[in-house]
ROLUMTOR-162070 format. One line per 3 residues: number of its first residue (from 1); for each residue x, z, y of C-alpha. Coordinates in Angstrom, 1 decimal, always signed. Last residue first. Layout:
# ROLUMTOR-162070
NUM) X,Z,Y  ...
This chain:
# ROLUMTOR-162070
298) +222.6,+128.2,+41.4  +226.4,+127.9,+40.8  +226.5,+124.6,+42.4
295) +223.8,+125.4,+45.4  +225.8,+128.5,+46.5  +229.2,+126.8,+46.3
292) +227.9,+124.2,+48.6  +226.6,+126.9,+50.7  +229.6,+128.6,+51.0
289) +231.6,+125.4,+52.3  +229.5,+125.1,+54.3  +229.6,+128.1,+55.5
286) +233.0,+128.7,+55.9  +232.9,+125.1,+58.0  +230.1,+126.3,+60.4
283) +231.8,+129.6,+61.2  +235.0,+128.1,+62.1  +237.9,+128.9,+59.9
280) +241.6,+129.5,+61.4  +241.8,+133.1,+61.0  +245.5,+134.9,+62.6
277) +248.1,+135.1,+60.6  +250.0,+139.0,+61.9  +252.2,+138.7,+64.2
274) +252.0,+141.9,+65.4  +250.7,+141.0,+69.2  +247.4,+138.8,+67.9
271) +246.7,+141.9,+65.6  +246.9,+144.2,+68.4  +244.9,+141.2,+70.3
268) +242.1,+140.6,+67.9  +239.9,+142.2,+70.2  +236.1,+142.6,+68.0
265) +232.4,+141.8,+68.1  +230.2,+143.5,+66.8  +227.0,+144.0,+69.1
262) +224.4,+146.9,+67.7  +221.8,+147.0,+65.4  +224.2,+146.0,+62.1
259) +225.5,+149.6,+61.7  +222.4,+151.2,+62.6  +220.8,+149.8,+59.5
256) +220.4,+152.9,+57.5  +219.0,+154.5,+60.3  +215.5,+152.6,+58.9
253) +212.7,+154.0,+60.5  +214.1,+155.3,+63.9  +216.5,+152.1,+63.8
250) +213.2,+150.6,+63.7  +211.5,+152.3,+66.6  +211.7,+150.0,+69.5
247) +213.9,+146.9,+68.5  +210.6,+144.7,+68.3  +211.1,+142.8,+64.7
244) +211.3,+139.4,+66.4  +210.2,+136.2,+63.7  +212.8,+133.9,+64.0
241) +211.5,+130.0,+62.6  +214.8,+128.2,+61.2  +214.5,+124.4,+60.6
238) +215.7,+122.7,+58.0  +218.8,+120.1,+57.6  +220.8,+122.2,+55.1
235) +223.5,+122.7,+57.5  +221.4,+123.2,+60.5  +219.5,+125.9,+58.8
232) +222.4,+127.3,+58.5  +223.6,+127.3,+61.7  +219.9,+128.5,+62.7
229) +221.0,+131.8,+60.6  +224.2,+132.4,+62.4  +222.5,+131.5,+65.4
226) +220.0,+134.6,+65.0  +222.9,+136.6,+64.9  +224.2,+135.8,+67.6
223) +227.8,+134.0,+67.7  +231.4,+135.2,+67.5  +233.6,+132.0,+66.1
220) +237.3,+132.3,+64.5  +237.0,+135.1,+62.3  +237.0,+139.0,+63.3
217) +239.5,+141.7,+62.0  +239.9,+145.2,+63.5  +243.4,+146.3,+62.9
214) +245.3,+149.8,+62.0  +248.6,+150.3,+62.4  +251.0,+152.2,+59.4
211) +253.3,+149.3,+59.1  +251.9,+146.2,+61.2  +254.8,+145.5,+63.6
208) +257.3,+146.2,+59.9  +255.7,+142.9,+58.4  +256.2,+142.4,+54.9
205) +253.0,+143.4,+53.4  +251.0,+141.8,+57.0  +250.6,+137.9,+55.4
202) +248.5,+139.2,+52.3  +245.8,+141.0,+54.0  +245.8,+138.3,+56.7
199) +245.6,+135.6,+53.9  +242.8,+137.5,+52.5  +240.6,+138.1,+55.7
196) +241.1,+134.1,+56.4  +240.0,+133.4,+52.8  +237.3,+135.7,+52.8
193) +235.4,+133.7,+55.9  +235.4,+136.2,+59.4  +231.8,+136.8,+60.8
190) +231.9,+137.9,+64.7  +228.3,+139.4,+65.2  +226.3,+139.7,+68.6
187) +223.2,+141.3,+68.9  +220.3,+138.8,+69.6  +218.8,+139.0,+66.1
184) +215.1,+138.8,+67.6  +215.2,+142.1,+68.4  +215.4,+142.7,+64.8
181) +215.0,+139.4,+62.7  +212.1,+139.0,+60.5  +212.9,+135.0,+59.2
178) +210.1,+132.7,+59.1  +209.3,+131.4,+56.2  +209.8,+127.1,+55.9
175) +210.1,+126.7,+52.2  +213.4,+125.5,+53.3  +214.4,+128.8,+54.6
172) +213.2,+131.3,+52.2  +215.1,+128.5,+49.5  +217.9,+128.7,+51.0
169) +217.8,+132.5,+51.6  +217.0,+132.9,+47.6  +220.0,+135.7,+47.0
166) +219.9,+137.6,+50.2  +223.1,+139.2,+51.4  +221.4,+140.7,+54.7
163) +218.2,+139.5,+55.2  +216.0,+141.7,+56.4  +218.4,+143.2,+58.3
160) +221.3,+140.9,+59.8  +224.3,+139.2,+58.0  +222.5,+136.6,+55.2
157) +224.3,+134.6,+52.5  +225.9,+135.5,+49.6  +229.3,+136.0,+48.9
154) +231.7,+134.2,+46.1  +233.3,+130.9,+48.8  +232.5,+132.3,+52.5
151) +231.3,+135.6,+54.3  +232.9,+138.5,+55.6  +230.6,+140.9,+57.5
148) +232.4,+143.6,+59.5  +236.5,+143.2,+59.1  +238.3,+146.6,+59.2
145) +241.7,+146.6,+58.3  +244.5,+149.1,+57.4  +247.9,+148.6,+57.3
142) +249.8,+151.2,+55.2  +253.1,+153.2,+54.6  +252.6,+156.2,+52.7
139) +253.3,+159.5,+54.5  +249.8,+161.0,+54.1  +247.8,+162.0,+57.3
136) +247.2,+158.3,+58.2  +246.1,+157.2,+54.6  +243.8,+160.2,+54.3
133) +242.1,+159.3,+57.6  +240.9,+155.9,+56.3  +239.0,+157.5,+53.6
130) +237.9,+159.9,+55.6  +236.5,+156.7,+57.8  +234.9,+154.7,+55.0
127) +232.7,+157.6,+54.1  +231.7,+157.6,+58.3  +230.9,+154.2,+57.4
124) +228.9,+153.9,+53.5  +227.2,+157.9,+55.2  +228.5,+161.4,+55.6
121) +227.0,+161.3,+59.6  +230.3,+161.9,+61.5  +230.7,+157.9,+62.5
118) +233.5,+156.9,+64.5  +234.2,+157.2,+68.5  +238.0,+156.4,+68.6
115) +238.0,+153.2,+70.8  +241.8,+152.0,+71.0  +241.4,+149.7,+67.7
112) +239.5,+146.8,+69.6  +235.3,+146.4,+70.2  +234.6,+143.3,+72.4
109) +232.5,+144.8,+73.5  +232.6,+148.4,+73.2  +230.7,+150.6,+70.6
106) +229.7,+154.1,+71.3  +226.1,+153.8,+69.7  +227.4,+151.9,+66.9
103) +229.8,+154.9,+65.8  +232.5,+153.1,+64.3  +233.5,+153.8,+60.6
100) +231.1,+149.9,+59.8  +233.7,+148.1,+61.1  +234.7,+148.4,+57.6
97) +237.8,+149.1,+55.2  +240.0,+146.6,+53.0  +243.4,+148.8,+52.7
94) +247.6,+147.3,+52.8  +249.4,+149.7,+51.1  +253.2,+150.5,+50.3
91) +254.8,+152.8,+48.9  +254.3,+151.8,+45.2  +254.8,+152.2,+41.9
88) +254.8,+156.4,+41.9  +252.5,+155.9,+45.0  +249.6,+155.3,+42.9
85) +249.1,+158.6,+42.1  +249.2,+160.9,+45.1  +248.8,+158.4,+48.2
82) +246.7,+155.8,+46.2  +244.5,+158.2,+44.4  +244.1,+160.3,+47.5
79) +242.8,+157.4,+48.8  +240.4,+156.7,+46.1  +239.0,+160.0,+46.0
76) +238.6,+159.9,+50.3  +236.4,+157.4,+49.6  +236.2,+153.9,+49.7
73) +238.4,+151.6,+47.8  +237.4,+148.7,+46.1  +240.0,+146.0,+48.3
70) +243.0,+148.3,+47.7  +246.0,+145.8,+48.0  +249.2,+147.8,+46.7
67) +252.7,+146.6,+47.7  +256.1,+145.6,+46.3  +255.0,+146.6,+43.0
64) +257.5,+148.8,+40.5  +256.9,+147.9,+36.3  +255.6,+149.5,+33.2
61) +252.3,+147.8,+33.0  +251.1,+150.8,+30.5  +252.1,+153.5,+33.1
58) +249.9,+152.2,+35.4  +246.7,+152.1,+32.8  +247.8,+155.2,+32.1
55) +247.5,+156.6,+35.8  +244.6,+154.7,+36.3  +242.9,+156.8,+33.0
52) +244.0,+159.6,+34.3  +242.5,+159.5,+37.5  +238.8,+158.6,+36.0
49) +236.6,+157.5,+38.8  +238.9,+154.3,+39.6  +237.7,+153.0,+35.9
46) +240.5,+151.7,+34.2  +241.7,+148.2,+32.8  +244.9,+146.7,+34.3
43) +245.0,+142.7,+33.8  +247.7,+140.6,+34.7  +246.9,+137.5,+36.9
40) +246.8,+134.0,+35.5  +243.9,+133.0,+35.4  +241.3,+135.0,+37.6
37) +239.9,+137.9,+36.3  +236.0,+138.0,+34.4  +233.6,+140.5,+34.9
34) +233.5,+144.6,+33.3  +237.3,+145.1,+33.0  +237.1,+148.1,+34.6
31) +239.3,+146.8,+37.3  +243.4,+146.7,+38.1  +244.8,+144.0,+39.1
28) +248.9,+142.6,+38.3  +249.8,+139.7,+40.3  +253.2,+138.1,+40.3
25) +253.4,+136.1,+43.6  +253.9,+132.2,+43.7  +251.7,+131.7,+46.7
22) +249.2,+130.6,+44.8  +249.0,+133.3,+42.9  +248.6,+135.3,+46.0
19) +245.6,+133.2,+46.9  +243.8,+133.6,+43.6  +244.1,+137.7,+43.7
16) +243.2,+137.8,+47.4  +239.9,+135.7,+46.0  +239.2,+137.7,+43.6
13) +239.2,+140.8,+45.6  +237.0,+138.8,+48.5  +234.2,+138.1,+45.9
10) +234.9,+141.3,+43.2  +237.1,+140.3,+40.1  +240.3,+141.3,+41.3
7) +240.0,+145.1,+42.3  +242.7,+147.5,+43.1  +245.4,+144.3,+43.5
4) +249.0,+145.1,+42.6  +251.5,+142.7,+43.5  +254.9,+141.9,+42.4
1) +256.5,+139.7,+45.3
């Protein structure tokens, strides 16, 4: 297939950009050629703010894609950009969104695709959600995901306030600091590794079950969050010390982190049912192989 990737030099945009290389695609991705690409692909250059410039940028490749991977959108903009502009090579989208569109407070457990309560409150989520909406109301033909913390080869660690996607968590740990986890990060999180997220992404462009459906996404393992970080300290062979931030009041303080203070874990049944590749990596084994990568690029 011809792909186009919106994004390619971002940790899971990157990735989807390697892994359809490797599966003997032709990939084309479009970025403002600010970091570096992966070999081989075939490099756009515009900045997603600027519609004419992505329309040039299109024009300049000069050639039809089988499908559109948007892994940077996330506004309404950038779906409109798809559905109006993009649409000329393409009619068919597959779109990285976020658990984070549900409304925490309505959330079921395990949360699947039937429950409808989404976030109205014009943040990163309820942003995520118009986004999301444009893509149903246009006539495009799409598959939209929404994983919740993807972790693995390019990301940093950390899943949980006060340390979410903290650069020195290794080193926080082995210097023996305890970690200020909310409740003592007893919520429930089901972390999927990039690879898994981009093969799905990949595997559902020729799948008719999956046209115009929506999926929520989970790896292999649903654990605490506090385990999550003991599992690392497992890995590195230190001990983790969980300091509990009482519950009472934070989210009051910081509403910013609403999105993490609640259980998420998710039915992977609909996707299950359409055939889609379903993940295969445990927790421990995406995060070892995360930390590895970590340390060597220290």
């Amino acid at each position: 297939m011809k792909l186009l990737i919106m994004g390619g030099s971002g940790p899971l945009s990157r990735r989807v950009a390697e892994l359809a290389l490797m599966q003997g695609h032709a990939v084309h991705t479009l970025t403002r050629g600010v970091h570096p690409l992966p070999e081989g692909v075939n490099a756009l250059t515009a900045d997603r703010n600027d519609d004419a410039a992505v329309l040039a940028a299109l024009d300049d490749a000069g050639t039809a894609f089988d499908a559109c991977i948007d892994c940077t959108g996330r506004t309404p903009h950038t779906a409109r950009q798809d559905v109006a502009l993009v649409s000329r090579w393409t009619n068919r989208f597959v779109v990285v969104s976020t658990d984070s569109v549900y409304d925490p407070f309505m959330k079921i457990v395990p949360q699947d695709e039937s429950n409808e309560h989404y976030l109205t409150d014009g943040g990163y989520g309820a942003t995520k959600r118009l986004m999301e909406a444009v893509f149903e109301e246009s006539g495009v033909t799409y598959t939209i995901f929404r994983p919740g913390h993807i972790f693995g080869v390019g990301f940093q660690l950390g899943c949980y306030p006060e340390h979410t996607r903290q650069p020195d968590l290794l080193q926080h740990i082995r210097a023996g600091k305890p970690l200020r986890l909310v409740g003592g990060g007893e919520f429930l999180i089901h972390p999927i590794d990039v690879d898994d997220l981009a093969l799905a992404l990949l595997d559902c462009i020729g799948n008719p079950a999956a046209f115009r459906q929506t999926y929520c996404i989970g790896g292999v393992d649903v654990v605490t969050n506090a385990d999550y970080y003991r599992l690392i300290g497992r890995i590195i062979g230190c001990g983790v010390t969980v300091e509990d931030v009482p519950l009472a009041g934070y989210l009051d303080a910081h509403p910013q982190y609403s999105g993490h203070l609640c259980h998420r874990s998710y039915d992977l049944t609909k996707m299950r049912q359409a055939g889609i590749r379903m993940p295969t990596t445990t927790l421990e084994e995406g995060l070892r192989r995360q930390i590895t990568w970590l340390v060597e690029n220290a």
